[in-house]
C-alpha positions in Angstrom: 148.9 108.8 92.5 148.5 112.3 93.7 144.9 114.2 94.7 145.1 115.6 91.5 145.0 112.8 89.5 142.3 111.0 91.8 139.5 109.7 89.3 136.3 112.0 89.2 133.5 110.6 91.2 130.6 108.7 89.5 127.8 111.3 88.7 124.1 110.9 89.0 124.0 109.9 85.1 126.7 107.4 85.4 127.1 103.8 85.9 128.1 102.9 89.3 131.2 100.4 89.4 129.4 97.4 90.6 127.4 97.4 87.4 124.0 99.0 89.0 121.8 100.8 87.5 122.0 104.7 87.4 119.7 107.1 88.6 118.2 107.8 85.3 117.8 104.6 84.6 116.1 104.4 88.1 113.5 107.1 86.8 113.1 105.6 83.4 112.2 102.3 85.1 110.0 103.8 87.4 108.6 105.6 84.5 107.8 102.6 82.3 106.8 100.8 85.4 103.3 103.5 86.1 102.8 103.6 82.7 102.4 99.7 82.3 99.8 100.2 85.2 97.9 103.1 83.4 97.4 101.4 80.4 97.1 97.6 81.5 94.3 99.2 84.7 92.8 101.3 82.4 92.2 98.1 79.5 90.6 96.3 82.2 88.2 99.0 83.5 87.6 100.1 79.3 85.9 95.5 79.4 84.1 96.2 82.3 82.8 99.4 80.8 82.3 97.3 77.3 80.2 94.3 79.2 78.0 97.0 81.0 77.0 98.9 78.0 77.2 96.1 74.9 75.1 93.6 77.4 72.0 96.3 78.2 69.0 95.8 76.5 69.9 98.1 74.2 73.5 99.7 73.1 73.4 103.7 74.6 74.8 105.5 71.6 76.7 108.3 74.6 78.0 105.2 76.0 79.1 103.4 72.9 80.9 106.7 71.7 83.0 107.0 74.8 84.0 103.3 74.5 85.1 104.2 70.8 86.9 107.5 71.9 88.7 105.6 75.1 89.4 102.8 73.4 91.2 104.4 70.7 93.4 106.5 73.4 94.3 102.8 74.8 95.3 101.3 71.7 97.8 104.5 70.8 99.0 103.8 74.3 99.5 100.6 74.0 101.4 101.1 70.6 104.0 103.3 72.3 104.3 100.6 74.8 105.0 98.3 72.0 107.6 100.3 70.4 109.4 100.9 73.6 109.7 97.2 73.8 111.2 97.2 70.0 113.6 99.9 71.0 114.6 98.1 74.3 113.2 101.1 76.1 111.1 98.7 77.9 111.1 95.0 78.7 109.3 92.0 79.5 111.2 90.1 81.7 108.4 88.2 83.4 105.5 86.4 82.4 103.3 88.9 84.6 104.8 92.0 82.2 103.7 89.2 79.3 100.4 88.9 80.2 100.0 92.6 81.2 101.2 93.7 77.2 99.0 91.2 75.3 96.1 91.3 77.4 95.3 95.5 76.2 94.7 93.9 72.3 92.8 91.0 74.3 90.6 93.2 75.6 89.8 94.8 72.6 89.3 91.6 71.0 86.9 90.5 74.1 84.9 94.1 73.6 84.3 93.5 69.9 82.9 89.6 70.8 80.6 91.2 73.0 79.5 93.8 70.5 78.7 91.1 67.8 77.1 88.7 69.6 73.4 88.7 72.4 75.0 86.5 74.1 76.3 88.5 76.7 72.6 90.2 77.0 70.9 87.0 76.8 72.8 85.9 79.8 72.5 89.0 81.9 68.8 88.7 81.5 69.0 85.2 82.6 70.7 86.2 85.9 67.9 88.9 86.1 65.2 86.4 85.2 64.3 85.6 88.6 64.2 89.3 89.6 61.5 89.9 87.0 59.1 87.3 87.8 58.9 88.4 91.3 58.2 91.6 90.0 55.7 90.6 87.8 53.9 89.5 91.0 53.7 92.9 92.8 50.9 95.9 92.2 51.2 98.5 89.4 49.8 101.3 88.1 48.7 101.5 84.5 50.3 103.5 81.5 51.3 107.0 82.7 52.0 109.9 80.3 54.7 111.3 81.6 56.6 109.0 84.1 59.8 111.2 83.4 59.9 112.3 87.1 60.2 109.0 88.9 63.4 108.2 89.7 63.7 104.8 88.4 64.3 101.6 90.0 66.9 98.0 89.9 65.6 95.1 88.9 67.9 92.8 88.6 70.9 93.4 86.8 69.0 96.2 85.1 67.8 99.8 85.6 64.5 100.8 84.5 62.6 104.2 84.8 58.8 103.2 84.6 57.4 99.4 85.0 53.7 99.6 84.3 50.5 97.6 82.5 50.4 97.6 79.1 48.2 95.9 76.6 47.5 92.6 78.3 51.5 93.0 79.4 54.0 94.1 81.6 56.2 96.8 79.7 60.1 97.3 81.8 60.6 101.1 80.6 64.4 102.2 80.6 64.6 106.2 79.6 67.9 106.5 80.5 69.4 105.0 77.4 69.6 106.3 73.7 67.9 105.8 72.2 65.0 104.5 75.2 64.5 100.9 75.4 63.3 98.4 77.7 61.6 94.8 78.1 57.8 93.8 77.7 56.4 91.0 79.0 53.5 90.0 76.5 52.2 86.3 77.6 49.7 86.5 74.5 52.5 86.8 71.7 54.7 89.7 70.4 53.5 92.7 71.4 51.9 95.7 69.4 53.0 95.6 65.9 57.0 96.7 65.4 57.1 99.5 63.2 60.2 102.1 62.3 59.9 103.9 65.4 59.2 101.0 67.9 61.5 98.0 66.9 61.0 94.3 68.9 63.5 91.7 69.1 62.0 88.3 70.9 64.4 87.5 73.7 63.0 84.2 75.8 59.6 83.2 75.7 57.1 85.4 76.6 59.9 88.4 76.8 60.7 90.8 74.4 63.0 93.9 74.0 62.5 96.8 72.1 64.1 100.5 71.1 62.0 102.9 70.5 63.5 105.5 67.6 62.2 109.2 67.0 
């Protein structure tokens, strides 16, 4: 066979003769392979985000949107990762790839259990329970009419602005929620009566949460 009829060399788009893949195909894996990440790493920090917010005292409304607005970006994502997989675009070929694909949905599913249920508040209060009681303990002032400049302060697994005397209790102030809520700690019974702007919701014994809507 002369030079001339020598057969072209492979290019960058073809298939090399021991059956590898091309270089395309190199990117396109690559491709698929970041995306997987973006969407599986950002599902997980979207629960983390869901079992902050839908386990405070009370749901921030800011907060809650974003979740909704993220959330929704997630599932489109994850719907393009689904019909890659239908058009072969994509592939599981490993359990981990498995578990990465189902466990976006899962995550939604483990957001919206949180959202329906207290349990996931009742608990983190229980965890903070200890927390509390200490700081039932220590000196504090009484009822102060604008406590908007202090800077706030942990307790527990909870962040409240103001912790001060309040008829006969101990009232847990968070202003850094919408709309503001917090915890009262009323030994005596349920605290002042609820009305439309100051709702109450008894959480364990002598411990209450409210919201308090304008």
């Amino acid at each position: 066979m002369s030079s001339s009829e020598q057969p072209p060399a492979a290019g960058p788009r073809d298939e090399a003769p021991d059956g590898t893949s091309s270089l395309a195909d190199d990117r396109a894996a690559s491709i698929s392979r970041w995306f997987r990440i973006l969407v599986a790493g950002s599902s997980v920090l979207w629960l983390i985000g869901a079992a902050v917010v839908f386990s405070d005292l009370i749901i921030d409304l800011m907060a809650a949107l974003l979740l909704i607005g993220s959330g929704f970006v997630i599932g489109l994502a994850w719907v393009v990762w689904s019909l890659l997989l239908y058009n072969k675009a994509a592939t599981l070929r490993s359990r981990w790839r498995v578990a990465e694909w189902a466990f976006v949905p899962l995550a939604g599913l483990l957001g919206a259990a949180l959202l329906a249920t207290d349990r996931d508040n009742l608990l983190r209060f229980r965890l903070s329970e200890p927390a509390l009681v200490r700081c039932l303990a220590e000196p504090r002032p009484g009822r102060q009419d604008d406590p908007s400049g202090e800077k706030g302060r942990r307790v527990g697994l909870f962040w409240f602005r103001s912790i001060h005397d309040q008829d006969g209790g101990v009232e847990f102030e968070n202003g850094f929620t919408y709309p503001p809520s917090g915890l009262i700690y009323s030994p005596a019974g349920p605290p002042r009566p609820a009305t439309p702007e100051h709702v109450y919701w008894h959480l364990s014994g002598p411990w209450w949460r409210y919201a308090q809507y304008y």
